[in-house]
N, C-alpha and C positions, 0 to 999 in steps of 0.2 A: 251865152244863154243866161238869163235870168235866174234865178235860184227856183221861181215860182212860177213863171209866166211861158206859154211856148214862143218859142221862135221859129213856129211853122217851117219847119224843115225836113222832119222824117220821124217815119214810125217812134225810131230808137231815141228819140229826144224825147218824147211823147213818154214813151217805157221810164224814161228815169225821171222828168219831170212826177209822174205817178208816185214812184218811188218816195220823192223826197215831201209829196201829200200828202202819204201814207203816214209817214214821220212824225205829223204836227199832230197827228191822233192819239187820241187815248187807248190804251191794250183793253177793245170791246169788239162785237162781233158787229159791225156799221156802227150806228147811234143807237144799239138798245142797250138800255140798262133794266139791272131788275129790281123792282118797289115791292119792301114790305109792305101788304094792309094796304093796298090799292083804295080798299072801300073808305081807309079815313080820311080819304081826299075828295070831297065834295065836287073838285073841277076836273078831277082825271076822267077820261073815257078810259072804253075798252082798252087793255091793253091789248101792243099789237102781235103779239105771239105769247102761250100760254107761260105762264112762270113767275110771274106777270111781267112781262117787259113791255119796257115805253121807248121812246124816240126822243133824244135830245138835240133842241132845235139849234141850238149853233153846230153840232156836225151834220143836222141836214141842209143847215144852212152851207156851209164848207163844201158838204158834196154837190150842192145842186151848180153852185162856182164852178167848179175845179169841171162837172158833168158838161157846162157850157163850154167853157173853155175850150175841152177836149172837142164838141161840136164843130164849133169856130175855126179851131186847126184844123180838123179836116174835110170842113168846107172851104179854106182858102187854098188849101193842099192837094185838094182834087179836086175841085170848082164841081157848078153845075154840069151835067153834062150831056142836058136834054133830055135825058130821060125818066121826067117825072114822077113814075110811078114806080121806078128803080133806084131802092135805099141802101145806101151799103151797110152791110153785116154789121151790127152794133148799133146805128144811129133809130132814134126811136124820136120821134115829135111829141108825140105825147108826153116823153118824158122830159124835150126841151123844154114846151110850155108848163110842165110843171115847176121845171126848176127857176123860171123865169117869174112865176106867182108868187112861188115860197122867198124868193130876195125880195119880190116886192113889198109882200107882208111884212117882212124883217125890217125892211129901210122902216115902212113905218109903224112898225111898233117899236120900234129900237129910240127915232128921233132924233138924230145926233144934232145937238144943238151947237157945235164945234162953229165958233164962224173963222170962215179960211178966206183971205186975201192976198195980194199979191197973184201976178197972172202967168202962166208958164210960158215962154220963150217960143215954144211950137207951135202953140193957138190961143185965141182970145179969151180967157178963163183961169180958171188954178187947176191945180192938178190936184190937190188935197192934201197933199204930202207938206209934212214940216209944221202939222198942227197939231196944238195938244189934245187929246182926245180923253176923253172919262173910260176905262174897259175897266171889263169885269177883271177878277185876277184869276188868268189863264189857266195858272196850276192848282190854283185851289179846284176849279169843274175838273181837269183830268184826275185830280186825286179822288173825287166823287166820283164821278163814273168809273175807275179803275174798280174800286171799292164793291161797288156795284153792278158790276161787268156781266152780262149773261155768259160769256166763256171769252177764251182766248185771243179771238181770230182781230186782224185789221183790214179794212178795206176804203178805200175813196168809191170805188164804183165796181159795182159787181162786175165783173170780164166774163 
């Protein structure tokens, strides 16, 4: 198994896949952090729970990934099964299509201007992989959000 990816097999691959999502996070309760003096920020809205916390968008970008993902396996894992208007416990569409908006936004507002060539051996294209890419530096945002933590807790996706 992948370190990150399922290999649609069973609940318990799924459970520690989770596990090791949880990891790449920052020690915060999801994406909220909390902002002194909200008001001297001209572009903040509301924040989303009183204290003032906000939502930092590369871990909601991460969760809504990792939210697919988990989808994905267990629609190849249990396939359809005719009965359409029978969802199994957990799966929510509405919150598919959200996490399916919030990457779209991300690709573009991010822009990775990275040009990748060479074509992968499996199919007619690249895979993306083995290109330099410009990122932010990772542990500087978790030192910030650490920093700034509404409390304790870590989560990929509420259970």
């Amino acid at each position: 198994m992948d370190l990150y990816i399922s290999n649609y097999t069973s609940d318990d691959d799924m459970a520690i896949l989770r596990r090791r999502w949880i990891e790449l996070l920052p020690l915060v309760v999801g994406d909220i952090v909390h902002v002194e003096n909200p008001e001297g920020y001209s572009y903040l809205l509301d924040p989303i729970i009183p204290g003032p916390g906000y939502v930092v968008t590369w871990y909601h970008q991460l969760h809504c990934l990792f939210f697919l993902m988990s989808e994905y396996d267990r629609l190849l894992r249990h396939g359809p099964n005719g009965k359409e208007r029978s969802i199994p416990a957990g799966s929510s569409s509405i919150h598919t299509r959200h996490c399916f908006e919030i990457l779209r936004h991300s690709i573009l507002c991010h822009l990775d201007m990275t040009l990748e060539g060479g074509s992968a051996p499996f199919f007619n294209g690249t895979t993306g992989f083995g290109h330099a890419h410009v990122c932010q530096n990772r542990q500087e945002a978790i030192d910030w959000m650490e920093k700034n933590r509404a409390n304790d807790n870590r989560m990929i996706i509420r259970a």
